[in-house]
Wavefront OBJ file of the C-alpha trace (Angstrom):
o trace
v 61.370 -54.509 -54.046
v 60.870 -52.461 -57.051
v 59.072 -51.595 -60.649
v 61.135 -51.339 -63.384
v 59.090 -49.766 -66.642
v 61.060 -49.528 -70.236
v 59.817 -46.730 -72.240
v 63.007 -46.198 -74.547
v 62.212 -47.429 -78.007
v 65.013 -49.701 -79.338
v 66.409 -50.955 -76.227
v 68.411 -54.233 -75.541
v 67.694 -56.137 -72.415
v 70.282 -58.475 -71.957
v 71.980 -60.535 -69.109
v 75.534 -60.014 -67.755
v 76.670 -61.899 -64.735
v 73.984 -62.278 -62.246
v 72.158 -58.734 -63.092
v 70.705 -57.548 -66.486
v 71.451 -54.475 -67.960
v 68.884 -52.191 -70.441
v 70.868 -50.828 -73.631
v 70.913 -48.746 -76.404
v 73.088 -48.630 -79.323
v 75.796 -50.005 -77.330
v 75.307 -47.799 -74.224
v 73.996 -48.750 -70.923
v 71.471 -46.657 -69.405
v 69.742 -48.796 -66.826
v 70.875 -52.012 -64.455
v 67.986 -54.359 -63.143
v 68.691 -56.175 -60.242
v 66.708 -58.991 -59.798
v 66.851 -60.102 -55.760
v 65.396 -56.296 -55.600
v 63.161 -56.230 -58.611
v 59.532 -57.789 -58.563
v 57.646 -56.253 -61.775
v 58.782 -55.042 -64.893
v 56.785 -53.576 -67.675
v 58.284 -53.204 -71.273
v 56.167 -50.434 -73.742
v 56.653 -51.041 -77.379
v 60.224 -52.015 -79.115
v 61.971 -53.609 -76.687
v 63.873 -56.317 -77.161
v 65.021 -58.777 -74.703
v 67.913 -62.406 -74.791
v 67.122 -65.254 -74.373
v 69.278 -65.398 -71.385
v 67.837 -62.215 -69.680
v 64.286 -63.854 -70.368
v 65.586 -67.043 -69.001
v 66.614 -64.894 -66.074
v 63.062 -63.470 -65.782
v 61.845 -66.758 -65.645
v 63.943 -68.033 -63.102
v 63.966 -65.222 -60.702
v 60.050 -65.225 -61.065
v 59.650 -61.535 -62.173
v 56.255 -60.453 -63.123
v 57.234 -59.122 -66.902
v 54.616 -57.171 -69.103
v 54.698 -56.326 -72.630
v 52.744 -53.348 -73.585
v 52.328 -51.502 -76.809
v 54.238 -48.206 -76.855
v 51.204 -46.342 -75.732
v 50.196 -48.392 -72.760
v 48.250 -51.118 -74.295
v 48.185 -54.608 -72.943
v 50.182 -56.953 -74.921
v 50.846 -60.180 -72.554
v 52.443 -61.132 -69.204
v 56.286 -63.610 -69.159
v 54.937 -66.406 -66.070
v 57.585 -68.474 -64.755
v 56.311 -71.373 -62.421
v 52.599 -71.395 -61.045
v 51.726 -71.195 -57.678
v 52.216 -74.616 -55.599
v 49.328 -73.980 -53.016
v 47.043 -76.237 -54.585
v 45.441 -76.289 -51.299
v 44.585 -72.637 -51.273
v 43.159 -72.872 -55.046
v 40.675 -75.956 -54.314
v 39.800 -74.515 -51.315
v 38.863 -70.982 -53.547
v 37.017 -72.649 -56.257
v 35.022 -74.677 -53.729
v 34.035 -71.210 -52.190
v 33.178 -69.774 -54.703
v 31.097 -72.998 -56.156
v 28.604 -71.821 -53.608
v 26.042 -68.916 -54.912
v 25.498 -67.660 -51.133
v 28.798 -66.970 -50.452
v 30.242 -65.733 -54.130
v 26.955 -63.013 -53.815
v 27.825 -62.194 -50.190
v 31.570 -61.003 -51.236
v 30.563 -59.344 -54.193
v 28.481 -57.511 -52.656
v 30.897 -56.598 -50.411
v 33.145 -55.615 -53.614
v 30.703 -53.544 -55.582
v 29.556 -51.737 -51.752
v 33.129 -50.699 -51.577
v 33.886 -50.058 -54.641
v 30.537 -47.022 -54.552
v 31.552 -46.395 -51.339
v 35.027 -45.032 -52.691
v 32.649 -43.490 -55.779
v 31.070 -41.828 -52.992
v 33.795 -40.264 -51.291
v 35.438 -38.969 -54.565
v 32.698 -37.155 -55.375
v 31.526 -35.729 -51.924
v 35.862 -34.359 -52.184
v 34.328 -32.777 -55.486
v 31.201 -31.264 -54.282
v 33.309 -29.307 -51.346
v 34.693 -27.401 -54.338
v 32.725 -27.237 -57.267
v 29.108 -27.547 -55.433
v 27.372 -28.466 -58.684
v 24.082 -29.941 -59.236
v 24.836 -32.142 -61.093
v 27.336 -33.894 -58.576
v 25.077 -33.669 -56.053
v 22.360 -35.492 -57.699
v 25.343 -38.208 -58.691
v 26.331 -38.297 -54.469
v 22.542 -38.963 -53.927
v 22.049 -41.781 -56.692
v 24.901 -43.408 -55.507
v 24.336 -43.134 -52.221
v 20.938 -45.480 -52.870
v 23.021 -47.475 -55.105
v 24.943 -48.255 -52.010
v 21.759 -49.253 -50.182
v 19.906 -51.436 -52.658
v 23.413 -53.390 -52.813
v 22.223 -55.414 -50.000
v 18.990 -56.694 -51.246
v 20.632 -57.513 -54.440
v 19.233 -61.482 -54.969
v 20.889 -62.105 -58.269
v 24.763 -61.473 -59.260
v 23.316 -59.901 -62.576
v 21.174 -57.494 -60.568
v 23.997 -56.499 -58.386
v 26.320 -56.059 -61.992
v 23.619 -53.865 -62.953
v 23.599 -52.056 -59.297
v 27.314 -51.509 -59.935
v 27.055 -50.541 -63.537
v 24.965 -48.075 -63.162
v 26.892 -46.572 -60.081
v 30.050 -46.150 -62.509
v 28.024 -44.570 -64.862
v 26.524 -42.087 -62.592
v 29.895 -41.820 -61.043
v 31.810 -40.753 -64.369
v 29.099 -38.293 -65.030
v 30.172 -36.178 -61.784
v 33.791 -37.452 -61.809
v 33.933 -34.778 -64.897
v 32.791 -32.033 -62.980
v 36.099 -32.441 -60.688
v 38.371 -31.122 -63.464
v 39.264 -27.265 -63.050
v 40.120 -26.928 -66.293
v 39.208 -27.997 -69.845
v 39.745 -31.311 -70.067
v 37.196 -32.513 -72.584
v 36.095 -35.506 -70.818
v 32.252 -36.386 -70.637
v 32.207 -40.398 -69.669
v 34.233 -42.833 -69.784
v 35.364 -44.609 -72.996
v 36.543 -48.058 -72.443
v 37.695 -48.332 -76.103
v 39.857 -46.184 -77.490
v 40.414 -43.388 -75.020
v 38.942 -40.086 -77.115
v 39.950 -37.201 -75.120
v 43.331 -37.114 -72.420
v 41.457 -37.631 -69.597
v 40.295 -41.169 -70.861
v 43.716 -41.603 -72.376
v 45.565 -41.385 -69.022
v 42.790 -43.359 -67.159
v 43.210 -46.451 -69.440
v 46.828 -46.370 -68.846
v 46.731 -46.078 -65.355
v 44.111 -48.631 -65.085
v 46.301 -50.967 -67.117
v 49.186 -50.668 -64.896
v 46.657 -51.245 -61.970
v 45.525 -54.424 -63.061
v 48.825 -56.028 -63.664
v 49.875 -54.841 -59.853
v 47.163 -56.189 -58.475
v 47.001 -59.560 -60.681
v 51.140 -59.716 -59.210
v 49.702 -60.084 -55.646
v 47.110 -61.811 -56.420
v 49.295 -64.522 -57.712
v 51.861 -64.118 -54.666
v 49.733 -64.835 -51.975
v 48.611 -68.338 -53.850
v 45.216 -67.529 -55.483
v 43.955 -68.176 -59.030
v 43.408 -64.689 -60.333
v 41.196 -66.392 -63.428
v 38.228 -67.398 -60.462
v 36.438 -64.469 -58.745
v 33.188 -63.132 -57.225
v 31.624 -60.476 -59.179
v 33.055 -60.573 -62.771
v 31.584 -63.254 -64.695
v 34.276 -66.079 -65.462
v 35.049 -66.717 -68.804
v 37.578 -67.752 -71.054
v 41.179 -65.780 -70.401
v 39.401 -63.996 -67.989
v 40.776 -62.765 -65.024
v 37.883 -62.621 -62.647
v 39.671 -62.605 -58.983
v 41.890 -59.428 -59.755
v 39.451 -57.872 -61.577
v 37.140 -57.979 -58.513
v 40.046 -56.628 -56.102
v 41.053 -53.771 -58.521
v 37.747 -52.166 -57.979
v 38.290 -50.753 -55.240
v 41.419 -49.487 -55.855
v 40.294 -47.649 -58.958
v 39.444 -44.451 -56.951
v 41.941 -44.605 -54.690
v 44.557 -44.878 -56.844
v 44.032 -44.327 -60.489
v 40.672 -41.409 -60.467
v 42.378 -39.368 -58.190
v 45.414 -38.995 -59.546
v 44.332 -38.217 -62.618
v 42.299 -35.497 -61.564
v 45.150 -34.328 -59.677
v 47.647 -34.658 -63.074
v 45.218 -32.610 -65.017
v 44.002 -30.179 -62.006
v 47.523 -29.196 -61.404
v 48.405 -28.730 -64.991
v 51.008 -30.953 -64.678
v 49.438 -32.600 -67.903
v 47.746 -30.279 -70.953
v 46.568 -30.618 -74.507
v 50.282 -30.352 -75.799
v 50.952 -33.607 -74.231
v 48.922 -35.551 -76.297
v 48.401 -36.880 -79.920
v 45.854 -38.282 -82.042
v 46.387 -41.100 -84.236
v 44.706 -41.481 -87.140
v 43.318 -44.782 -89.200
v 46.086 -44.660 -91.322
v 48.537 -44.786 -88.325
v 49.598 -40.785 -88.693
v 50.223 -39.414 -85.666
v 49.070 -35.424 -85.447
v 49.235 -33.198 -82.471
v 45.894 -32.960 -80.492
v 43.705 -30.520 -81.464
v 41.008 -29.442 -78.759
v 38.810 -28.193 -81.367
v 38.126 -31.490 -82.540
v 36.656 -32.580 -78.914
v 34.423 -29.844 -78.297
v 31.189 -31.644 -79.886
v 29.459 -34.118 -77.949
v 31.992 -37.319 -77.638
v 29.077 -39.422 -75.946
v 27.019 -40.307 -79.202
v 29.972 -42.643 -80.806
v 29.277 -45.611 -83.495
v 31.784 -48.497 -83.100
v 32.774 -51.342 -85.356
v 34.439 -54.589 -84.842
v 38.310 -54.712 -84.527
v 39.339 -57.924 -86.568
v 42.737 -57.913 -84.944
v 41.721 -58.718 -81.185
v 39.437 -61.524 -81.410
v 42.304 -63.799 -79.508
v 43.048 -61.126 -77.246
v 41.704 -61.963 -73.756
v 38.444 -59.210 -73.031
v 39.705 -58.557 -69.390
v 43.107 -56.145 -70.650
v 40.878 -54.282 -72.946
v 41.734 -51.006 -72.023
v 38.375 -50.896 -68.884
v 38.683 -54.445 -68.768
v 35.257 -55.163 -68.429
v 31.734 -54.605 -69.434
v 28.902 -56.481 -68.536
v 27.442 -56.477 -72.041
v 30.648 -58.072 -73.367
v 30.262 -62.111 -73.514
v 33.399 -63.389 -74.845
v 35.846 -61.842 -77.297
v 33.514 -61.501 -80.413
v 31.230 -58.890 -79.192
v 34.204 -56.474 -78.534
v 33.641 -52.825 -79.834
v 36.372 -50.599 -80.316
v 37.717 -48.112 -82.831
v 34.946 -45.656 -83.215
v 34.189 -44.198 -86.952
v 34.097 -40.287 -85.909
v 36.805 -40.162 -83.046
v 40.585 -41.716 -83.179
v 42.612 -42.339 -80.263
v 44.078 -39.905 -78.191
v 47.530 -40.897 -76.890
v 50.246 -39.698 -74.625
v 53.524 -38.371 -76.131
v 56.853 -40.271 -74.760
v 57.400 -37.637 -72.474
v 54.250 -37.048 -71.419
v 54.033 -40.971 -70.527
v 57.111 -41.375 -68.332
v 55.933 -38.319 -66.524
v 52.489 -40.605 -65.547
v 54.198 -43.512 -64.844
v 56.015 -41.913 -62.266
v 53.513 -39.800 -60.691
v 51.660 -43.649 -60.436
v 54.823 -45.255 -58.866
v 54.723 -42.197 -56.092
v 51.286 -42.692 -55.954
v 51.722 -46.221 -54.855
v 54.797 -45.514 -52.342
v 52.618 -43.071 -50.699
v 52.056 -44.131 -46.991
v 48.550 -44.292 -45.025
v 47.471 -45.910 -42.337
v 46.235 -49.662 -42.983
v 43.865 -50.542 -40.171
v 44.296 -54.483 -40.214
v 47.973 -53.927 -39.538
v 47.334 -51.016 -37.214
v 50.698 -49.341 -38.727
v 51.754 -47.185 -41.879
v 51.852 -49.064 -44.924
v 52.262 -48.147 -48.842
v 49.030 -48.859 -51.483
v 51.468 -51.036 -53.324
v 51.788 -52.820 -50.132
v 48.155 -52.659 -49.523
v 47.683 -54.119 -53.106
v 49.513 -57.508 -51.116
v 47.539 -57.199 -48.048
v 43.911 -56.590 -49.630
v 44.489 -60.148 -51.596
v 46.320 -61.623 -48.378
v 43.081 -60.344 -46.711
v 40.758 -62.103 -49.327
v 42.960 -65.152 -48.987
v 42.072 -65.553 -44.925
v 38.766 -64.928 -45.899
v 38.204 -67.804 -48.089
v 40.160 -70.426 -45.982
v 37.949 -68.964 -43.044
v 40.340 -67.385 -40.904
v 38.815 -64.366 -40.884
v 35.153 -63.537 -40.576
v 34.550 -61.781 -43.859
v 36.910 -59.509 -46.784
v 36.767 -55.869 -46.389
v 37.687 -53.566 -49.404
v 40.130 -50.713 -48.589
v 37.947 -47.628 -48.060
v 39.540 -43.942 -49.186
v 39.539 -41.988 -45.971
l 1 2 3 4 5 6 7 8 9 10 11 12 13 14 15 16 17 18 19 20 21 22 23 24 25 26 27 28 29 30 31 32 33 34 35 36 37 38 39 40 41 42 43 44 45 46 47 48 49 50 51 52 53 54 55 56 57 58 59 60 61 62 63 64 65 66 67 68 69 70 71 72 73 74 75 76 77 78 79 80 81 82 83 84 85 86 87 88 89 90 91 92 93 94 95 96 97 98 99 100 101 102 103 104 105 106 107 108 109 110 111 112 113 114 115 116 117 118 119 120 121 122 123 124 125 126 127 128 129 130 131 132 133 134 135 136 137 138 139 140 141 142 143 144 145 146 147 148 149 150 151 152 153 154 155 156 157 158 159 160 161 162 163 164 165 166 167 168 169 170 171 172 173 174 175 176 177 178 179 180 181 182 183 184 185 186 187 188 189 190 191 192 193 194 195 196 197 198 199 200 201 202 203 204 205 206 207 208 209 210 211 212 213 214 215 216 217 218 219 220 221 222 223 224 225 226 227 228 229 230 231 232 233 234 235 236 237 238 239 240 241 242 243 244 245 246 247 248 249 250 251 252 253 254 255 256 257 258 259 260 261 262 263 264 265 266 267 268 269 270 271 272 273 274 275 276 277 278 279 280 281 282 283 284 285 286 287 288 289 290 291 292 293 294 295 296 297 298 299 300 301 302 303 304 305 306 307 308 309 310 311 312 313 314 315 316 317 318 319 320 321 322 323 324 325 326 327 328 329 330 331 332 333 334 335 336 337 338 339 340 341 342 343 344 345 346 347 348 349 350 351 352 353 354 355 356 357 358 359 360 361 362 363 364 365 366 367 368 369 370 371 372 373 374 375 376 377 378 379 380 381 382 383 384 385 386 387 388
């Protein structure tokens, strides 16, 4: 099975027969097969039948619209999953405080863990202070998670750790890269800029096998549930953030294989101007942010991070920031990224629960599979997939 992505703005996706072909101005540049496709994601102007949609439906392909830059837009959902079985039997789980904070905990310890190892990969290189005072904070981070009492204390235990983390994930960049934390909100600098993309893409993997092995993705452990909220895959994403989506990026940017000329900056009037590194060289971390009218309905858990323990519901979001516009990739620049994320994923490890070789889009399946036998009780308790 494959993922298709649409990146060519002005394209026609329409049905012919039992396949559907991508087109522009009357020429046919890409066929979609839907017995071998299982995800397709659609950036910006494209426009799709009502027969190829009906297709979509039918054939029960995960389809997400994006903006042309990588924003979430929504997700096309054909039928919902039958196993009520598995769904009563998750919410009743999870009903119970002991065993939601026992697998969270087990979530936010892997999730650090991975932290961890990114960093210590970092430090081998670059043996900087500042790292190694990150490797050490996290490192009792990792500790205190177990005689976390409360979910918020444990939120805080993790929040801090991805703080901490960001601040010596920087350090791992060879070159100029202009990137100081993380910004959730828009990305300000490339580094951020690919990261929300990637993370993005990530989340709409891992929501795809969430909802294939029968779960509710909208009912999880560690993320707070709220309205349009997708707590479960939020949860398993972390820990799939550093395996997938940090280091690659580092790698992107390390190998040069992405620079400043690859990027833009879009302005409040909706100009687009080529990135200037000039402009980045103050301190980014000190940023004012207003309220974005236009996404109050827009559900808090696509925004960009996804999520952020001081957000309570859509009408505390904070977004465009007064001194600093968004920093996007060009077209070219973007297709280049979503590849090096589909190799990512079709790169092959070994997966000790199978004992065998499998791919981290197949371990995307396997880690909610995983969670699944761990709610019903078939195994003794979830285990996050640990970088090596």
């Amino acid at each position: 099975m494959s993922t298709i992505y649409v990146t060519t703005q002005g394209s026609l996706i329409k049905k012919e027969g039992e396949h559907l072909l991508v087109k522009k101005e009357g020429d046919t540049y890409h066929t979609i097969f839907p017995m071998k496709t299982d995800q397709i994601f659609l950036f910006g102007a494209i426009d799709i039948t009502t027969p190829a949609l009906q297709m979509l439906l039918r054939t029960g392909i995960d389809t997400v619209f994006l903006t042309k830059d990588g924003r979430f837009v929504g997700r096309l959902e054909g039928r919902y999953s039958k196993n009520i079985v598995l769904r009563r039997l998750q919410f009743k789980q999870l009903e119970e405080p002991d065993f939601r904070l026992k697998i969270a905990k087990t979530i936010v310890k892997g999730k650090l863990k991975n932290c961890l190892r990114v960093l210590q990969r970092i430090n081998r290189t670059q043996q900087s202070k500042k790292i190694k005072k990150a490797i050490t904070q996290i490192t009792e981070l990792i500790g205190k998670t177990e005689t976390a009492s409360t979910l918020e204390t444990l939120r805080g235990y993790e929040g801090r750790g991805a703080a901490v983390y960001f601040g010596g994930y920087a350090k791992g960049f060879l070159h100029t890269h202009y990137f100081k934390k993380r910004i959730r909100r828009p990305p300000t600098d490339p580094v951020n800029s690919v990261l929300s993309l990637c993370y993005t893409l990530l989340m709409n993997r891992v929501c795809a096998a969430v909802e294939m092995v029968g779960l509710d993705p909208y009912f999880g452990a560690l993320h707070a549930v709220d309205y349009g909220r997708m707590s479960l895959a939020l949860d398993l994403m972390e820990e799939f953030r550093t395996i997938i989506v940090d280091t690659l990026t580092l790698a992107l940017f390390n190998r040069r294989e992405l620079q400043s000329k690859d990027f833009v900056i879009r302005k409040p009037d909706m100009q687009i101007s080529p990135f200037d590194p000039e402009e980045l060289k103050g301190d980014i971390g000190n940023i004012t942010f207003e309220p974005d009218d236009e996404l109050e309905d827009l559900p808090d858990q696509y925004l960009e991070d996804y999520y952020d323990e001081n957000i309570v519901g859509v009408q505390n979001l904070y977004v465009e920031p007064m001194e600093k516009y968004p920093v996007l990739l060009k077209e070219d620049a973007l297709k280049r990224v979503i590849k090096a994320f589909e190799t990512k994923l079709l790169t092959r490890f070994y997966y000790d629960p199978l004992d065998r070789q499998i791919t981290y889009a197949e371990s995307l399946i396997e880690q909610a599979r995983m969670y699944s036998k761990c709610i019903k009780g078939e195994i003794e308790w979830y285990k996050p997939l640990q970088l090596k």
